[in-house]
N, C-alpha and C positions, 0 to 999 in steps of 0.2 A: 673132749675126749674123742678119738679118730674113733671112724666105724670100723666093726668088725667085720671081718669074711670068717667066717669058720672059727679057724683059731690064731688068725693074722688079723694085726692090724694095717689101716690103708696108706700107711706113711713109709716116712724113709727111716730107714735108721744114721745112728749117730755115725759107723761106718761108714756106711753108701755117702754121705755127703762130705766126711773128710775124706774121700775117693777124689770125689767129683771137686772137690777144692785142688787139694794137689795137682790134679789133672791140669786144671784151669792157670794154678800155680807155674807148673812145669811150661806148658804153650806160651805162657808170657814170659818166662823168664830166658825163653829161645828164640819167642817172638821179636822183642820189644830192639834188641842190639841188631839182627836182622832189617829191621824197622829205618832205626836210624842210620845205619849205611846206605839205604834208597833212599831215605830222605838228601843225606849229605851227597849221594852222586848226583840227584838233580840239581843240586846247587853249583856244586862242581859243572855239568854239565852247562847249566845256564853261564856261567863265568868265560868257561870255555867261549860258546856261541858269541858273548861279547868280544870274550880277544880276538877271531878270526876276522870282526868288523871293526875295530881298531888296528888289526895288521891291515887288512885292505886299505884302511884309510890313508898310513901309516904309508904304504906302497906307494898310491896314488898321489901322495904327497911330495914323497921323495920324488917321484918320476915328474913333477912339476919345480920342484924346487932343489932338488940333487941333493935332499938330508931330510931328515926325518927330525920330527919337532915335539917337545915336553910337554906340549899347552894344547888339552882336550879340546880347547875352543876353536884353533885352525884348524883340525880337522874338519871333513867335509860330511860328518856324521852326528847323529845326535843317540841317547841313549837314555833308557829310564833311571830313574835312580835305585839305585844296586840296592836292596836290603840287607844280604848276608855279606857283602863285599865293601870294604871302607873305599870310600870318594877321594878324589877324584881317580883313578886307574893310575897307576904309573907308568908313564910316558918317557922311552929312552932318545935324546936327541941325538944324531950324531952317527947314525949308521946308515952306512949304504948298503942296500941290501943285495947289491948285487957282488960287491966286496965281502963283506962279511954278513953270511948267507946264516952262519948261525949265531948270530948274537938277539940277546934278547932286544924285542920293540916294545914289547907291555905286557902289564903285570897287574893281576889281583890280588888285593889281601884279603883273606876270611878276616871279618870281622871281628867276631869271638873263639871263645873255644867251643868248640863244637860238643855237640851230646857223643858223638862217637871220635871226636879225637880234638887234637890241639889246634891252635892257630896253623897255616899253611899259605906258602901263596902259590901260584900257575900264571904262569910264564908263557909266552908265544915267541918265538925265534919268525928272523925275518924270514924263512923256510918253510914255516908255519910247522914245527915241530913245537909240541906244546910238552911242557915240562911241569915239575912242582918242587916246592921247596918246604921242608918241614920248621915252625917258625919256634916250637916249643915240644911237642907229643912228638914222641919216636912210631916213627910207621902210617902216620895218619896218610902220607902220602898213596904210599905202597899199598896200601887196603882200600882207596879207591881206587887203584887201579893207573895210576898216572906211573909215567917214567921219573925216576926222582933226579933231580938238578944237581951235578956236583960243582 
């Protein structure tokens, strides 16, 4: 039995705690979508960081061999293995980038779908214009914040 002060008791009532539920309720349920969009741009962001060393590569390749090559192996880079992004990168052969400045050189796919949106991949242009492409989920692009690919 809670002690007394006076003529209160030292507890919460059954309001004050479905209060403080809802409360907790409400933060999370603004929190958590919030949440997963930081999470999904540093992912995006890490994918990114990889295209612009696969364009470099990609560059330096062509400016030795006058074409740009399919096969992650000739290039002159190495990379960890992608968690969120499926293997190998896609590798466009066939562009010179000083000809066609926007065409794409390589490419990520997100792996799954994601907690805040669908499949998507991001693109780098030999310009180094990075783009995205929506591969299922409408808008997954455009809520991180990417130019989307037409």
């Amino acid at each position: 039995m809670p002690e007394k002060i006076g003529k209160y008791s030292k507890g919460f009532t059954l309001i004050e705690l479905m209060v403080v539920v809802l409360i907790i309720s409400l933060l999370a349920a603004f929190g958590l979508p919030q949440y997963n969009k930081a999470v999904e741009k540093s992912r995006a962001a890490e994918a990114i960081n990889i295209l612009y060393a696969l364009r470099g590569a990609q560059l330096r390749y062509a400016a030795e061999f006058d074409d740009t090559t399919d096969d992650p192996a000739q290039l002159d880079i190495g990379y960890t293995t992608l968690k969120h992004f499926k293997e190998p990168p896609t590798l466009i052969a066939g562009v010179d980038p000083e000809v066609n400045a926007d065409r794409v050189v390589a490419s990520l796919e997100r792996r799954e779908d994601t907690a805040y949106g669908g499949e998507y991949m991001v693109h780098i242009r030999a310009n180094g214009n990075i783009t995205c492409s929506n591969g299922g989920a409408s808008g997954t692009c455009t809520a991180l914040g990417f130019r989307i690919n037409y």
